[in-house]
ZADO-1210 file (C-alpha; in nm, 4 decimals, padded with zeros to 6 digits):
<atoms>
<atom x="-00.5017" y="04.7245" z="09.5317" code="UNK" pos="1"/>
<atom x="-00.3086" y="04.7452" z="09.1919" code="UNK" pos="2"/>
<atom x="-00.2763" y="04.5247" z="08.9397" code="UNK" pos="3"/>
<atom x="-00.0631" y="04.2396" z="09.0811" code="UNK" pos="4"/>
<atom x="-00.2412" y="04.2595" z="09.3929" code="UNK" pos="5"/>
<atom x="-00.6160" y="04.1873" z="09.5485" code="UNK" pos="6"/>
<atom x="-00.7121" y="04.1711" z="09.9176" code="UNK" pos="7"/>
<atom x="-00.9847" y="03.9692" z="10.0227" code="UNK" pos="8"/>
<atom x="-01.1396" y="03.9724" z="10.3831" code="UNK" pos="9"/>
<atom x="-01.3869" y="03.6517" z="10.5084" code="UNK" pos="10"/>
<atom x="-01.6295" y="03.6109" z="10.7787" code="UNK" pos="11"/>
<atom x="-01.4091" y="03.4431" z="11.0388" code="UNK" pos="12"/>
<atom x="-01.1884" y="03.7348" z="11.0324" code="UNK" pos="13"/>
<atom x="-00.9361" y="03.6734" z="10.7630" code="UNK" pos="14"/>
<atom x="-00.8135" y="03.9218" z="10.5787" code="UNK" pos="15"/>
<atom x="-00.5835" y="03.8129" z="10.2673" code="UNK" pos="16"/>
<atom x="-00.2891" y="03.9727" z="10.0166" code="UNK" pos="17"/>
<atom x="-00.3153" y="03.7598" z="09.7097" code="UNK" pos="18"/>
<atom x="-00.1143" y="03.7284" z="09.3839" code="UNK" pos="19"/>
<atom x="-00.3604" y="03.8836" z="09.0865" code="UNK" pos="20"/>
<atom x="-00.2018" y="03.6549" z="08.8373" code="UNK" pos="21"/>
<atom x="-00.1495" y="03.3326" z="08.9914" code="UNK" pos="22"/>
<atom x="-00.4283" y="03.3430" z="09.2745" code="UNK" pos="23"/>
<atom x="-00.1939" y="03.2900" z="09.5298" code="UNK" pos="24"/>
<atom x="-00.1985" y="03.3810" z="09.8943" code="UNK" pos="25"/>
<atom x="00.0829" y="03.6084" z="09.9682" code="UNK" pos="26"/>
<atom x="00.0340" y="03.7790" z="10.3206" code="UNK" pos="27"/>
<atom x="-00.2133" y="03.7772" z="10.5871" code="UNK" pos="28"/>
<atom x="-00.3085" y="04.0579" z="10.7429" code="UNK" pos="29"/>
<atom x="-00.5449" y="03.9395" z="11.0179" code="UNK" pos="30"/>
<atom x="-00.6277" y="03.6102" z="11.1097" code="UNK" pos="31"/>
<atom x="-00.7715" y="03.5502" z="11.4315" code="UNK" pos="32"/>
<atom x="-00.7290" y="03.2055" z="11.6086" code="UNK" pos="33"/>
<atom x="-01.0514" y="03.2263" z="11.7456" code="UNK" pos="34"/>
<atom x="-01.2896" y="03.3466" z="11.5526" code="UNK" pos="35"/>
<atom x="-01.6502" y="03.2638" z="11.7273" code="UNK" pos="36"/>
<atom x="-01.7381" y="03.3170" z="12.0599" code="UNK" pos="37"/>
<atom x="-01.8938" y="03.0964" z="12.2715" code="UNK" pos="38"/>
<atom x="-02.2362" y="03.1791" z="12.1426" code="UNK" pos="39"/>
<atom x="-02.1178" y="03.0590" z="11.7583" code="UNK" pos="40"/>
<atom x="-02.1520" y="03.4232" z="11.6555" code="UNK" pos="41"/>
<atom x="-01.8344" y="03.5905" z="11.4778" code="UNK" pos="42"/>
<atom x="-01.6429" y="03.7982" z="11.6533" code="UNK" pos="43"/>
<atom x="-01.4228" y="03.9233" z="11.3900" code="UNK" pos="44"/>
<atom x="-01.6186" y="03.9371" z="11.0610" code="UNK" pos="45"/>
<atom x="-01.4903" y="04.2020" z="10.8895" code="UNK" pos="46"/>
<atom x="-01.8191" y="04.4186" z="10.7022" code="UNK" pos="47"/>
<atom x="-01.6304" y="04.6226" z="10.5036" code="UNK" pos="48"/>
<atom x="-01.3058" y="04.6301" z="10.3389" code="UNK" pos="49"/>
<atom x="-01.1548" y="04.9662" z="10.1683" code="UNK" pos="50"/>
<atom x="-00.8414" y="05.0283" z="09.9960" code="UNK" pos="51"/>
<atom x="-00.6827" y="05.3451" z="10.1286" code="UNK" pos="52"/>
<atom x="-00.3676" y="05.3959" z="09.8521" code="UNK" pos="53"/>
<atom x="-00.1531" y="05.1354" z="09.6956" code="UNK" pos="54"/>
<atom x="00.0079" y="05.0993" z="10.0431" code="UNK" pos="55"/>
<atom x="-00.2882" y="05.0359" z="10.3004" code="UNK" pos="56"/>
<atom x="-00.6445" y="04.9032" z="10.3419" code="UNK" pos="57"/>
<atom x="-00.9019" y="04.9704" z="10.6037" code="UNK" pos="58"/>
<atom x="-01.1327" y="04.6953" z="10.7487" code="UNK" pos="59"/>
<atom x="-01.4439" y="04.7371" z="10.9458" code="UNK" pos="60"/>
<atom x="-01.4158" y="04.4554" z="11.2018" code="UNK" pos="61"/>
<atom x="-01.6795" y="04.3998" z="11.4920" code="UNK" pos="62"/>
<atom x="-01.7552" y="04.7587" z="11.6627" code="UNK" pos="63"/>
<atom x="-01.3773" y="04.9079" z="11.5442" code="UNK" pos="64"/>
<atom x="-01.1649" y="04.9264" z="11.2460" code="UNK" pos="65"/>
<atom x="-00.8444" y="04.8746" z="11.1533" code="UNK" pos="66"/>
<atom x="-00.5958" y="05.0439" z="10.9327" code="UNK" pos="67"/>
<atom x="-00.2790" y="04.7834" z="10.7773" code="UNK" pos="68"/>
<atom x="00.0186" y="04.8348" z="10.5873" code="UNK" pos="69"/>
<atom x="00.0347" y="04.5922" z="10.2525" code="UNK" pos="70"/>
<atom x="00.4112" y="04.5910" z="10.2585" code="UNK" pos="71"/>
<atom x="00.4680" y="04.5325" z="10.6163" code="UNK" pos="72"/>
<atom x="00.1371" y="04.3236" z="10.6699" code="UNK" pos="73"/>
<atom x="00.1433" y="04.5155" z="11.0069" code="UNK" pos="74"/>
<atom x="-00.1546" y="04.6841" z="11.1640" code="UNK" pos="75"/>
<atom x="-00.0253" y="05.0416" z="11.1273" code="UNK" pos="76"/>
<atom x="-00.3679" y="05.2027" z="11.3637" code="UNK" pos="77"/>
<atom x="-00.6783" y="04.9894" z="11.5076" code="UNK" pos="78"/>
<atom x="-00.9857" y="05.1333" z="11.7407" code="UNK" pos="79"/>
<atom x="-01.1877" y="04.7955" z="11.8192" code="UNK" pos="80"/>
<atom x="-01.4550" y="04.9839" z="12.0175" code="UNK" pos="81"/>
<atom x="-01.5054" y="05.2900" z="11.7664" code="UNK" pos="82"/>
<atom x="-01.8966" y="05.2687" z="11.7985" code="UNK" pos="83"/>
<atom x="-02.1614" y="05.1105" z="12.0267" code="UNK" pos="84"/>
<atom x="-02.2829" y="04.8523" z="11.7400" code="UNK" pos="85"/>
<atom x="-02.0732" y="04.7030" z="11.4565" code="UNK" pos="86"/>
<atom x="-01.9133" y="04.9531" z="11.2162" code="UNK" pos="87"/>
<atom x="-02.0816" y="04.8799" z="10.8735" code="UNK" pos="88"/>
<atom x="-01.8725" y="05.1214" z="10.6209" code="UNK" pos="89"/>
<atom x="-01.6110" y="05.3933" z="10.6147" code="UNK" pos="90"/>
<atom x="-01.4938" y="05.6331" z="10.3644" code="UNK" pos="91"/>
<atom x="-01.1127" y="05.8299" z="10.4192" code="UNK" pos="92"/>
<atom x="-01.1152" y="06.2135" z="10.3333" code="UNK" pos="93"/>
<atom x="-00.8450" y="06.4844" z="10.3304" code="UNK" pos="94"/>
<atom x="-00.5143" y="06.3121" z="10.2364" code="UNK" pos="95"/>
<atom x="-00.6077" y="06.0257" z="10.4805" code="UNK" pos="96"/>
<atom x="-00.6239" y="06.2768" z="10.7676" code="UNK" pos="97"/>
<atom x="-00.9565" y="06.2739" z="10.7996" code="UNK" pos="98"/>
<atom x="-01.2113" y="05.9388" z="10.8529" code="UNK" pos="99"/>
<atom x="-01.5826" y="05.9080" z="10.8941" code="UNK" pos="100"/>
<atom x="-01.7407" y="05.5518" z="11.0098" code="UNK" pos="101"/>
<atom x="-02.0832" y="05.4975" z="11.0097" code="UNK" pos="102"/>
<atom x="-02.2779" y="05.1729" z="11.2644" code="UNK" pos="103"/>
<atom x="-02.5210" y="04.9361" z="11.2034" code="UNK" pos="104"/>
<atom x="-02.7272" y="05.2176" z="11.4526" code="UNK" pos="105"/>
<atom x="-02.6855" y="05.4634" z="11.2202" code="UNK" pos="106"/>
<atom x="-02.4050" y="05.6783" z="11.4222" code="UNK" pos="107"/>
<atom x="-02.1581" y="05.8468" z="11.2329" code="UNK" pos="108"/>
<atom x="-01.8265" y="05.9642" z="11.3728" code="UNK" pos="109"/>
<atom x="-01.5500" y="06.1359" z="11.1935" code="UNK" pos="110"/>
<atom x="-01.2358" y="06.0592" z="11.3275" code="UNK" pos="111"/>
<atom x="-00.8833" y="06.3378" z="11.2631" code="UNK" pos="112"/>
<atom x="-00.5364" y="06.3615" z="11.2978" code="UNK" pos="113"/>
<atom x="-00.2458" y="06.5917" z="11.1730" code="UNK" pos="114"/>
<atom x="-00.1019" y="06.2870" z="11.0932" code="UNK" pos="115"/>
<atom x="-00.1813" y="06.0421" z="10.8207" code="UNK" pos="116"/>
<atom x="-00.4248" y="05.7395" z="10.9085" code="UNK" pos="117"/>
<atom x="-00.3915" y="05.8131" z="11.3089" code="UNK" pos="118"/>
<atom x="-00.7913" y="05.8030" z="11.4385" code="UNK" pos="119"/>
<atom x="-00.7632" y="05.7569" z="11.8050" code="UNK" pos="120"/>
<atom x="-01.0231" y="05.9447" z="11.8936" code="UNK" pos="121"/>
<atom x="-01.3527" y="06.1076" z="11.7119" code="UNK" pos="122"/>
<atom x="-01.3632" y="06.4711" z="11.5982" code="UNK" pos="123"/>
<atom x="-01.7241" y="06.4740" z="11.5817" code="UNK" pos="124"/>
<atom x="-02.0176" y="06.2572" z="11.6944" code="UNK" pos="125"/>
<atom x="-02.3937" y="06.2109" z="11.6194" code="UNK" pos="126"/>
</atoms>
């Protein structure tokens, strides 16, 4: 994120603030309390991780993403059923009005707002 800060994000879900220079945990973001379903599969493994400015990250988690505030350690805007399939990457575009997911089924969808890091709903879908 900057250079006292990293975020990591696990399988199980986790997704962790730590301390660059000591290696300490500082915040946690997500961290489900179940975290396989009953078939042992993951339910929360988060595929991609992306930091948005010095103030949020976005996780792909499942079929949705997630957009959190560092400071707060708040979810500031999820969609957990964005695509059909699990959401593999995304990439954030105009000032952070603008964001385009891709799915492990190759569908893309770019998601808008007037407002900054609000994607309820897609702009465009293929």
């Amino acid at each position: 994120i900057n250079s006292d800060l990293f975020v990591s994000a696990s399988l199980d879900g986790a997704i962790v603030v730590w301390n660059a220079e000591k290696l300490n945990p500082i915040k946690k973001l997500n961290f489900p309390d179940k975290f396989k379903s009953p078939e042992k599969m993951y339910i929360y493994h988060v595929h991609y991780l992306m930091r948005l400015s010095d103030n949020y990250v976005a996780a792909c988690i499942g079929t949705g993403f997630r957009i959190y505030d560092i400071a707060s350690g708040c979810c500031i805007m999820e969609n957990l059923q964005a695509h059909e399939t699990n959401v593999m990457h995304l990439i954030c575009l105009y000032y952070g009005t603008r964001l385009v997911t891709c799915s492990a089924d190759s569908c893309i969808k770019i998601w808008g707002s007037d407002e900054k890091f609000n994607f309820r709903a897609p702009l465009y879908s293929d």
